[in-house]
N, C-alpha and C positions, 0 to 999 in steps of 0.2 A: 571385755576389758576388765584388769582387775583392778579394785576399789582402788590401791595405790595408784595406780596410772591414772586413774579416771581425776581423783583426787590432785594430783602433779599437774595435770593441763587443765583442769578449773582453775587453778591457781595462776599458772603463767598466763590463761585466756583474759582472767582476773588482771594482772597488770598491765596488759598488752593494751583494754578495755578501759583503766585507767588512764592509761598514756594518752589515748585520745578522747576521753571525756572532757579531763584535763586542759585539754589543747596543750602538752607541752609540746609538740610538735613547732610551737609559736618560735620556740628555744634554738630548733637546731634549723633553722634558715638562714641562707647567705647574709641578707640583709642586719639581720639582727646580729650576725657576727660582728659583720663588719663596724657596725653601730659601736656594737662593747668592745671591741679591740683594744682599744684604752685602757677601760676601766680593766681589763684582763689583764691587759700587760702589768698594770703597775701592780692590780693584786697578786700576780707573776713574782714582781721584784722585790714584795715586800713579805710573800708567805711560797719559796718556792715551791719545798717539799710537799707540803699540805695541797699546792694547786696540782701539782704531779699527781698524788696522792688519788684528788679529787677527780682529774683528769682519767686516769685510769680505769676508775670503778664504774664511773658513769659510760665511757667507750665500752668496757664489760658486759653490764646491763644493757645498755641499746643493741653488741653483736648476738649476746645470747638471746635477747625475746626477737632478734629481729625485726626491730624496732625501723622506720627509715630516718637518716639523719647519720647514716656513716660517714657518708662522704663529708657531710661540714664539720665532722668533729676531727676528719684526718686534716683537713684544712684549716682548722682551728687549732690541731697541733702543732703545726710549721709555724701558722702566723701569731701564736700567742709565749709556745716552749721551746719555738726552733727547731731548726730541720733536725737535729741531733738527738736532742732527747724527744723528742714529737714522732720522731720514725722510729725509734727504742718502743717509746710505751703504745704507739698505734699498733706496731709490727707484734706486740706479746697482747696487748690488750683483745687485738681482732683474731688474734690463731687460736688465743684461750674462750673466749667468747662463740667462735664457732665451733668450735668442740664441747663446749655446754649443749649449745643446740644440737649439734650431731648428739651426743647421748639422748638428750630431749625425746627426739625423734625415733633413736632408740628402744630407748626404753616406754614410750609410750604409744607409740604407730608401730613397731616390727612387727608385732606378734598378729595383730589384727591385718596389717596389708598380708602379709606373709599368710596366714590363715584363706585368705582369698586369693592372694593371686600364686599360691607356693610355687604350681606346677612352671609355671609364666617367668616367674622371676627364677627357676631354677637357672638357665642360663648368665642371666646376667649375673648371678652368686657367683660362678666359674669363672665368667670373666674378671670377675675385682679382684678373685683371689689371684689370680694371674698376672693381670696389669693393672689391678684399680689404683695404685699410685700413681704409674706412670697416666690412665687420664685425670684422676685429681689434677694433677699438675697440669695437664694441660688447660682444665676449666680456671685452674685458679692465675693462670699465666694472662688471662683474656676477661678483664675487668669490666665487661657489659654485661658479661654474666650474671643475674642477680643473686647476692650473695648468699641470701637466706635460702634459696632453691638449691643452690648445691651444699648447702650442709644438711639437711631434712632429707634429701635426695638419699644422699652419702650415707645416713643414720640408718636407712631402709637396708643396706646392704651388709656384707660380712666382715667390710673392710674395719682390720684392725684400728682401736680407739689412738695409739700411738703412731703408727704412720698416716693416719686422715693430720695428728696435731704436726708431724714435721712436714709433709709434706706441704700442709697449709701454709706455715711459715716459710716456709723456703718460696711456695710460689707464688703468694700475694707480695712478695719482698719490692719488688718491681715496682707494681703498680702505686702500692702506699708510696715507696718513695717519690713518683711522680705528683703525687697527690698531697704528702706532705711539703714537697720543695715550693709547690706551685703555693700554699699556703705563706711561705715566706715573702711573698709577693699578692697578699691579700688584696692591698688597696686596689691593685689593677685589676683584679679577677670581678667582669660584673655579673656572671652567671658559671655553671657549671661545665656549660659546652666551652667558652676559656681554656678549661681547664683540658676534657675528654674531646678534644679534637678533632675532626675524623679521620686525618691525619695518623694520629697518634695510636686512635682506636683501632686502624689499622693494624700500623706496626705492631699494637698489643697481638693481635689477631694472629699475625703470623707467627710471632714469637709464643701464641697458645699452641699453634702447628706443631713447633718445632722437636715436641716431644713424639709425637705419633708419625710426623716427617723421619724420627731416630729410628721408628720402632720398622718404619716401612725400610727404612737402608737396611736396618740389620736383618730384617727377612730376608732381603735379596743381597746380602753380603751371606746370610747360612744357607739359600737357597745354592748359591755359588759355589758355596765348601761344597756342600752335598754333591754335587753333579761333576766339583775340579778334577777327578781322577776317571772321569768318561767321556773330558772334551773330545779328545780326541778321536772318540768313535762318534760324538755328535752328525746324524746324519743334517745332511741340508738339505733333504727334502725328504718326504716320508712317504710310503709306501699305502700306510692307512691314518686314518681317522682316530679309529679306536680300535682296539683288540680286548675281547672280552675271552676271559680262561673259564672257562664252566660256564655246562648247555640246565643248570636248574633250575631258579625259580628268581632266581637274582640273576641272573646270565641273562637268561633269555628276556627279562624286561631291561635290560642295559642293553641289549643289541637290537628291541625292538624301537626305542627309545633313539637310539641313534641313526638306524634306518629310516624312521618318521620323518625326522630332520636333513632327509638327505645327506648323513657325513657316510665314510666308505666306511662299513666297520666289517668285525671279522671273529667270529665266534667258534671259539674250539672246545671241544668234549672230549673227552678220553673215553668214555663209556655208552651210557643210554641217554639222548636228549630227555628231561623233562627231570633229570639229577633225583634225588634219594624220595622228594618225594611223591614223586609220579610211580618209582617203581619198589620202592621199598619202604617209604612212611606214609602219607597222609592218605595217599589212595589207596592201597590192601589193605592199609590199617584199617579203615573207616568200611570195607567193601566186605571184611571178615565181621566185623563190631553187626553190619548189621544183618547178616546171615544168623550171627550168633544171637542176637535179638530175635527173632523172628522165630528162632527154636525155642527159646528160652519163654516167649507167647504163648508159643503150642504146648508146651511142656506145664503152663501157667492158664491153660483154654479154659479153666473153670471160670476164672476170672471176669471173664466174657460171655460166661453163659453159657457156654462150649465144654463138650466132653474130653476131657485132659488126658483120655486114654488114647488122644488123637497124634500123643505123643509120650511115650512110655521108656525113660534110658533102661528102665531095667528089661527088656524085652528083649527078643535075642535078635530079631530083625529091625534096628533103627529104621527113621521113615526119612532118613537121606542116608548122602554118599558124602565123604569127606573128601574123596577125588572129588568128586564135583564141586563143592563148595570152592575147595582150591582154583580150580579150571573158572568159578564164576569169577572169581580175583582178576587169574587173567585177562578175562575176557574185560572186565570194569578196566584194566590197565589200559588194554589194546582199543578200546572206544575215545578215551582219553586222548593217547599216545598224538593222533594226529593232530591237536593243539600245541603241539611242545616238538612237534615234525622237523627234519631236516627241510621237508618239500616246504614244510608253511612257511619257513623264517627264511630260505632259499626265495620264496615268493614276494617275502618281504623287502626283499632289498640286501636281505642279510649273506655274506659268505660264512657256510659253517664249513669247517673242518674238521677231518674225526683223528684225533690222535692227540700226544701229553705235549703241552706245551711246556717251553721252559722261556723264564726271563734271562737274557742275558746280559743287558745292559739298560738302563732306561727305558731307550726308545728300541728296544729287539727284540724281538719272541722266535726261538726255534721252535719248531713241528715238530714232531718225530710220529709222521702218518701211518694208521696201521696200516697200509699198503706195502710199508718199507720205507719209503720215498721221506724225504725230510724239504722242510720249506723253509725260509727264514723271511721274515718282515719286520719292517719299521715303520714304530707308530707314532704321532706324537700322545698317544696316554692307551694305559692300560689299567683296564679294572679286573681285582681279581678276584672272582665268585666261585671258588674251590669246592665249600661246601664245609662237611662235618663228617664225618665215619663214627660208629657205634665204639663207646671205651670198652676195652677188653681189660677186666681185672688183673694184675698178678699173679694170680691163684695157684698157687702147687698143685700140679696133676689137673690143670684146665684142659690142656690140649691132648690128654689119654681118653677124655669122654665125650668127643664131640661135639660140643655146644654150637649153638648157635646166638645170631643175632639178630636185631630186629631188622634187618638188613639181608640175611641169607635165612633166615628160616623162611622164607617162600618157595625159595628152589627144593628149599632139603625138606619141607613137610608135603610138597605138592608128591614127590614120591610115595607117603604112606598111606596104606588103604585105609587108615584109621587114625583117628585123632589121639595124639603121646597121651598111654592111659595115663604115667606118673611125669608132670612137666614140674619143674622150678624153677624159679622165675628170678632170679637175681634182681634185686631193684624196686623201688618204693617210688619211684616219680610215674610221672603221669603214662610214659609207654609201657611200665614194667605193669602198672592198672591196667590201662588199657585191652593190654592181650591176655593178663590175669584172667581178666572177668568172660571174655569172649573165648577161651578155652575153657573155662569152670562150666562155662554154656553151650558147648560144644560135647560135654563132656568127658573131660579128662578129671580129672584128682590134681588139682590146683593146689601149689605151695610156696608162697611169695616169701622172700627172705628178706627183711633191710635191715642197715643194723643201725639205722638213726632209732627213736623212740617212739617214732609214728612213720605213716605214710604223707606224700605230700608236703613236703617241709614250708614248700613257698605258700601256702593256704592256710586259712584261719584255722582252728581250733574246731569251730564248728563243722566247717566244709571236710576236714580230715577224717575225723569222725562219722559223718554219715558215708564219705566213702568206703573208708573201712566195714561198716555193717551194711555197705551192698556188696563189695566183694564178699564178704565175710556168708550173706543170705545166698548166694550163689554158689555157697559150697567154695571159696576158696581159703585155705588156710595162712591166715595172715600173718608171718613169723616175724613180730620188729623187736629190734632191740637184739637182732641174732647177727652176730659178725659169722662170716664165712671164712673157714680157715685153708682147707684144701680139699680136694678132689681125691678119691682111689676110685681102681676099678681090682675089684674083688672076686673071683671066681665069676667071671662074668657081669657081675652087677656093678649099676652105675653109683656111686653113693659123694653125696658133698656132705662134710662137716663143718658144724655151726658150732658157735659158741653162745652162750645165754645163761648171763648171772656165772660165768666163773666153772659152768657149764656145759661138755660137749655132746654133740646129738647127734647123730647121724641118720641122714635125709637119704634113702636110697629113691631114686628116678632113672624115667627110661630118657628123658631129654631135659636138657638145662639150657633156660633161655637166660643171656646176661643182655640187661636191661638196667645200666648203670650208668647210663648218661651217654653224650655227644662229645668229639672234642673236633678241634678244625683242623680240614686238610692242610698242613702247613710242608710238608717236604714235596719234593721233588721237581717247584716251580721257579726256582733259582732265588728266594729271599735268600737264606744265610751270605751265598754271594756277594749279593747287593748291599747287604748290611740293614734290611730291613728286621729292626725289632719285631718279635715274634714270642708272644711269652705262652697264654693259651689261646689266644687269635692273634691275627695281625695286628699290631697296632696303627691305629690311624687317629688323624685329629676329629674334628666336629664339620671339620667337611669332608671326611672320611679319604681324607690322602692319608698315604704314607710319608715315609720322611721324603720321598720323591714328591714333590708337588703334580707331577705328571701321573704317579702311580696311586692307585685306588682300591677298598678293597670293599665287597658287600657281603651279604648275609651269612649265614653259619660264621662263614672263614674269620670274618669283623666281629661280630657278636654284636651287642650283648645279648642281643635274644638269640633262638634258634627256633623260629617259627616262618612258615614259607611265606607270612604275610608282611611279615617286616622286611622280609629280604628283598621281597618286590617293593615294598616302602625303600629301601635303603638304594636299591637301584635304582631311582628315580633322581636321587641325591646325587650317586655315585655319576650316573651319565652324564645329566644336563652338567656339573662341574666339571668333569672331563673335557667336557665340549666346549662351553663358555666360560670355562671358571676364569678367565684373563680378565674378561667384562664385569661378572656377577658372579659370585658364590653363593652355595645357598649352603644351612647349617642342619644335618638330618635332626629334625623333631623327635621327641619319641616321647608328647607331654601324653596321647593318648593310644596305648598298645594295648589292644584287647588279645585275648588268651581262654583256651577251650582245652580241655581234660574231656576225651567223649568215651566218658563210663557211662553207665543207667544206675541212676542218675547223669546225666552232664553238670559238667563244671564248668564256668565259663566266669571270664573277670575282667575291666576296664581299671586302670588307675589303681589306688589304692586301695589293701583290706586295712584290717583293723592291724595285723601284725606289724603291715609297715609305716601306718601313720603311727601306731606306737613306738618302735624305732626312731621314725623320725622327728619324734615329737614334736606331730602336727594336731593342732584341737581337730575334735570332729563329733557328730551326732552322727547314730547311728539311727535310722529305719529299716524295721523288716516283716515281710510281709509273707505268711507262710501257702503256700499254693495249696496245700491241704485244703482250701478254704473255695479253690477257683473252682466256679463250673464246668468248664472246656476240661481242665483235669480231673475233676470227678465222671466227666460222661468218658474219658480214657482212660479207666483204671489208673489213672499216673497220679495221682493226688500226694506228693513228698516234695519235699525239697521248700526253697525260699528262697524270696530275691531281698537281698539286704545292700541297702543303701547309705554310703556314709558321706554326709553332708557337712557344711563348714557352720559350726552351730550359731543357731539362731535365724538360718538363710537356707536357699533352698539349692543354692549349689552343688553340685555333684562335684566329689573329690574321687571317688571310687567306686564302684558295682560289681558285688560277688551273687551269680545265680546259679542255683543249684534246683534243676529238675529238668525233665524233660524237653528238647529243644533250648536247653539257655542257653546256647550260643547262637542261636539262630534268636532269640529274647533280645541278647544281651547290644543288638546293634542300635537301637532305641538310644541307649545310652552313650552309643561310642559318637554316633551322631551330635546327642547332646551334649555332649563335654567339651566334640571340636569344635562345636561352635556356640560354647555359652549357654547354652538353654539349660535351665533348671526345672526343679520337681516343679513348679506350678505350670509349666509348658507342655510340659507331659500330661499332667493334669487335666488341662484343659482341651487336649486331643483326643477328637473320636477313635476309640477302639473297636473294631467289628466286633460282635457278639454272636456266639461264644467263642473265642480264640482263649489262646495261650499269652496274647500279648497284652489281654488284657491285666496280666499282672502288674506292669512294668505301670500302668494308671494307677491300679490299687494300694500299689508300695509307693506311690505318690501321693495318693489320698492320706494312707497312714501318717506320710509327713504332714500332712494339712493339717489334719483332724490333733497333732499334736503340738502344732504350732496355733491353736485358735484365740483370737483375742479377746480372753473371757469377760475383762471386762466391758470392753465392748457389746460383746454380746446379754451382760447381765443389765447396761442400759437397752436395750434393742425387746429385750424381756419383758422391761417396765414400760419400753415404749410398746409392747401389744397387749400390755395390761390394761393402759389406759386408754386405746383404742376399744377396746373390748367394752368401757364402760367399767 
């Protein structure tokens, strides 16, 4: 907290502390009202303005320190100023008063709850900017509410300082005037309940309804627009449960998900069950990475003690077969495959179907089976898990040289007897590494092009860096800062042109990988039809509908990650509200998404780095712990990298976790555990690590936060106290 804040609520704590040392508390009781009534009135008739005046400053002061004694002074207004000007100066004196406090709270609690609980309150931020008027008004419609709670509440959030003052005025308008009228009838009033009746409290209550009662008509007054131009095809009884459009990694846990629960569901593929990446991402990718490791060992045997001539690229007979390393692929796919099976989800409960579905109305999905044969059914909801396909640049003379992607270079390399001597690699994100570095070790002539300033845009500074000098130590040639302008094929030769500083260069290669990012399957499933917004995913809300409340969409296609774990996250979302969302909706999370780059190094990340809590200007402490240091990675030659920890300073909170080395994503679950559920660095701390692992880092870079947070002087009495023990 900074000296000014801290400084500002000493002060208001200060008169708050005064108020009841004081006892003036004595002042704003029925009894003693009614007592002075008299002398009020006549000092009323003899110094209006000056009591108005007085009357004013003093309701001011009590609303802003949130003082109690509102309620007798709104009754002290009717029965001393009149209903008339008593509802004037309560109605301005109580809206301005709790807008002091809203800032209050402001300006001296945002930054500190927000610093703790950012990730937690991110929703609720969305929500105010949305509708947080419309519920002000409804708290302030509903006068049990206590008052000081919902302006401190209010102050914590993003809602603008100008609509918290009108809308407060507009919705306390009600109640003061009850409170001031009842005032005019003091002598009869012999307590409070008189006045808040339960009755009355009632009636208050529902007329607090009455705005989120608006907000629920008009959802099902737009819920009605949406669907008025398909009554007519509305079936009256449907066919299935749920129908899911893609057999990938979001499909298939929304149809196992619905199978579970006994609904009838019905799951269709176009292609291969187990989607991009059973057969084209996360499994070759990872089954190549670690073939290419394992060369790149033997090729590094000294390392280990080992005779390094046990692997020689420059030799004329390598000591494997690049068919085979290929064929191992497959075969790692085909072991797999049977988890993501027609048979298994067939077993499950599930109907797959193989062919392109299309939406045609709400509740209809045509087939179009590769048999020929076409199907049609009605569902009451559809989730659509399409997926993502690899972006193919614009590039002049792209499609004269063959490229591939990370998507079809499996088919089209498993044909060569030899690994592309000259490959380029279009792309500086995490797949254009990936397979950079697992060819460079494989041995080809590695040439990665991006034409951002670095590789890895979404990674700190630090992490980008040490990637770059392990592609870079692996022999791959790391071109950033180079736009790609177009493609020739030149007497044979393959060559792409760069640009660098104003600059052109030309790059000839035998194979061009572009590896330039994802975008989502968005055609051929009947959105534009429907009038489903579609801009680079589907758009959907926070319960991942469409503008169809029946229609749903999960991973790639939805975004915003494109990782197969979210998408199973998101299909979890997507189904159970499919199914019960009439009853219960639930709102996809996504406070904690961990994430893996599996170069050698690995990259792996929870939460925030550093780049983005600087973005978001969120405080934070950093800790970091360099592995160079660990046992377990020194007995594994792997001694690089570090886990760095950024905490909410002065606490041992985890806000974010970037680790870099060996196994960090398989590290980095320690922390994804700990963040979904609260636990901080001294929990970690105090858990046994087997000895010697790798995991004992994730303790170590928790000691570091101790060992920097220690209570010196604490410990400089604890000093003198074994001084004196000593004699």
């Amino acid at each position: 907290m900074k000296r000014s804040q801290l400084l500002l609520l000493v002060f208001f704590v200060a008169l708050v502390a005064a108020f009841f040392a004081l006892d003036l508390g004595r002042y704003l009781n029925l009894s003693y009202l009614k007592n002075s009534q008299a002398a009020l009135a006549d000092a009323y008739a003899q110094h209006p303005w000056a009591l108005r005046g007085a009357f004013f400053v003093l309701y001011l002061a009590v609303a802003s320190l949130s003082l109690p004694g509102a309620a007798i002074l709104t009754l002290a207004g009717g029965g001393v100023l009149g209903f008339g000007w008593g509802l004037l100066l309560v109605s301005f004196a109580s809206s301005m008063g709790a807008t002091v406090s809203f800032l209050l709270a402001r300006y001296v609690l945002r930054d500190a709850v927000h610093a703790r609980f950012g990730a937690r309150l991110a929703d609720i931020d969305r929500g105010m900017e949305r509708d947080g008027a419309l519920y002000l008004l409804s708290l302030r419609l509903i006068p049990v509410v206590p008052f000081f709670v919902i302006n401190l509440a209010m102050g914590l959030t993003t809602l603008r300082t100008w609509t918290f003052y009108w809308v407060s005025q507009t919705g306390m308008l009600a109640g003061t005037a009850v409170y001031v009228n009842a005032g005019t009838q003091l002598a009869s009033i012999q307590s409070l309940r008189d006045v808040a009746s339960p009755g009355l409290l009632g009636a208050f209550v529902l007329l607090g309804l009455l705005p989120l009662l608006g907000k629920s008509l008009m959802q099902l007054l737009q819920k009605r627009k949406v669907y008025a131009r398909w009554n007519a095809v509305r079936p009256t009884s449907f066919d299935r449960n749920l129908i899911v459009i893609g057999g990938g990694a979001g499909g298939l846990v929304c149809a196992y998900i619905a199978a579970a629960v006994k609904a009838k569901v019905t799951l269709v593929e176009a292609h291969k069950m187990g989607g991009d990446c059973l057969n084209y991402g996360c499994v070759p990718s990872k089954a190549l990475i670690r073939s290419a490791r394992l060369a790149h060992q033997m090729r590094h045997a000294e390392r280990y003690g080992l005779d390094s001539n046990l692997f020689n690229p420059d030799a004329d007979q390598r000591p494997f077969s690049f068919k085979k390393v290929m064929q191992r692929i497959q075969a790692v796919i085909a072991a797999i495959a049977p988890h993501d099976s027609v048979e298994r989800y067939t077993g499950l409960g599930v109907e797959v179907l193989q062919g392109y579905a299309r939406i045609t109305n709400p509740w209809t999905v045509e087939i179009a089976l590769h048999d020929g044969s076409r199907q049609t059914l009605t569902t009451r909801s559809i989730v659509i898990a399409a997926g993502a396909r690899p972006i193919v640049p614009p590039l002049p003379g792209l499609e004269d040289v063959a490229y591939v992607t990370s998507d079809t270079l499996w088919e089209r390399f498993a044909q060569l007897d030899a690994v592309p001597r000259r490959l380029v690699v279009l792309g500086g994100g995490p797949i254009g590494c990936e397979l950079s570095q697992a060819f460079a070790r494989l041995g080809s002539q590695v040439m990665q092009v991006e034409m951002a300033p670095r590789l890895l845009l979404r990674e700190d500074d630090d992490v980008a860096t040490l990637a770059t000098r392990a592609l870079q130590a692996d022999g791959v040639q790391v071109l950033t800062g180079h736009k790609a302008l177009r493609c020739e094929c030149v007497h044979g030769e393959k060559v792409l042109v760069v640009e660098h500083a104003g600059t052109e260069t030309r790059i000839a290669f035998d194979e061009l990988l572009c590896a330039v990012g994802r975008s989502a399957r968005l055609t051929g499933y009947g959105l534009e039809e429907l009038g489903i917004p579609t801009d680079r995913t589907v758009q959907t809300n926070e319960y991942l509908q469409t503008i169809y409340p029946n229609i749903y969409a999960a991973g790639d296609v939805a975004g915003p990650y494109q990782f197969t774990h979210t998408a199973a996250h998101q299909a979890w979302y997507a189904a159970v509200n499919a199914l019960f969302g009439d009853f219960k909706r639930f709102k996809a999370d996504y406070t904690v998404i961990p994430s893996a780059t599996f170069l050698d190094p690995e990259l792996a990340r929870v939460g925030l780095n550093e780049r983005e809590a600087s973005e978001q200007n969120i405080a934070y402490e950093v800790t970091k712990y360099g592995i160079d240091d660990l046992d377990r990675a020194l007995c594994d030659s792997e001694a690089h990298g570090f886990v760095k920890v950024l905490t909410v300073p002065g606490q041992d909170r985890i806000l974010g976790v970037t680790i870099v080395g060996t196994h960090a994503a398989d590290l980095l679950a320690e922390y994804v555990l700990a963040m979904k559920h609260g636990l901080g660095l001294n929990k970690i701390l105090g858990t046994i690590h087997t000895y010697p692992t790798l995991a004992e880092a994730n303790k170590y870079a928790a000691g570091e936060w101790k060992r920097a947070h220690q209570p010196l002087r604490l410990l400089a009495w604890v000093r003198r106290f074994h001084a004196w023990r000593r004699g």
